[in-house]
C-alpha positions in Angstrom: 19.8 65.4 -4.3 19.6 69.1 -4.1 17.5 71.1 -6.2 20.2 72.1 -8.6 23.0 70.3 -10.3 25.7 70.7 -12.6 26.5 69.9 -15.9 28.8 66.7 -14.4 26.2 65.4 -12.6 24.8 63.1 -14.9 28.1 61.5 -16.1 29.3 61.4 -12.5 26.8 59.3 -11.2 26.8 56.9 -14.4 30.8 56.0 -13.9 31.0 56.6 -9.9 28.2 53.7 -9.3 29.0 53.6 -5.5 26.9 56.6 -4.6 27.1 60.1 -2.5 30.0 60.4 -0.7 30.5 62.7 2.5 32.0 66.3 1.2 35.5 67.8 2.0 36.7 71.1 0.8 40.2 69.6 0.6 38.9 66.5 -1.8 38.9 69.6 -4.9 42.9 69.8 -5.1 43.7 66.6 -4.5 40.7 65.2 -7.1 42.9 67.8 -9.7 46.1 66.7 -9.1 45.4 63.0 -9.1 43.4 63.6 -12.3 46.2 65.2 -13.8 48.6 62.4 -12.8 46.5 60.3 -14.8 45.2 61.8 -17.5 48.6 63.1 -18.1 50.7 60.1 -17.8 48.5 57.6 -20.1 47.9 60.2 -22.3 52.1 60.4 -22.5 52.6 56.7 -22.4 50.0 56.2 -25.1 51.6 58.9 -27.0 55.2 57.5 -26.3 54.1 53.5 -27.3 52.3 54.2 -30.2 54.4 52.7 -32.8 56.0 49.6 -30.8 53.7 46.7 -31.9 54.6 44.5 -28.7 51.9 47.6 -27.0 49.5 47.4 -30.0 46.5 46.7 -27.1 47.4 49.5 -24.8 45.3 52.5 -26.0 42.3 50.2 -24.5 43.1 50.3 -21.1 44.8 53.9 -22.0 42.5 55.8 -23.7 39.4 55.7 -21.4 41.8 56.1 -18.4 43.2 59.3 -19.8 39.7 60.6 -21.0 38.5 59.8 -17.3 41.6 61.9 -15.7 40.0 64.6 -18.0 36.7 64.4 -16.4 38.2 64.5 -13.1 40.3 67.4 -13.9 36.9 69.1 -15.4 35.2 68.2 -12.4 37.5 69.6 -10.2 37.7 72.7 -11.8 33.7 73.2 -12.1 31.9 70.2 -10.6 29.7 70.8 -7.9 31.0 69.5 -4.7 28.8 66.5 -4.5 30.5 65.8 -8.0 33.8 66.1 -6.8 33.1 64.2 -3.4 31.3 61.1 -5.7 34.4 61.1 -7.9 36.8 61.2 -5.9 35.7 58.6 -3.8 35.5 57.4 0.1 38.6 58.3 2.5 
């Protein structure tokens, strides 16, 4: 690990369990859009479904998926790139 990390670091390593990945500079805009596709679209479906009681179990998968297209979109923006590379996975 280098001698300085960001403030994602710590919850980086706790959800991406798999370890350092290799580093690409294009992994930052594609780590933001995909985050926003997420995020985004369970937020909005959460949102849309929250009366209908046939989707009353939903905002559990929902919820922590939109909250972790938030991280990624926050890491994306100012993560360090060892936190965006972790994050956004092996390709």
């Amino acid at each position: 690990m280098k001698n300085h990390a960001c403030i994602y670091c710590k919850p980086v390593q706790r959800i991406a369990l798999w370890g350092p990945r290799p580093e690409a500079n294009w992994k930052r805009p594609i780590l933001l859009v995909c985050s926003i596709l997420l995020g985004g679209g369970f937020a909005y479906l959460t949102w849309l479904l929250r009366y209908d009681p046939r989707y009353a179990y939903f905002p559990l998968l929902s919820v922590p998926l939109a909250f972790l297209g938030g991280l990624g979109m926050l890491v994306s923006i100012n993560g360090c790139n060892a936190c965006v590379a972790r994050l956004f996975g092996e390709i």
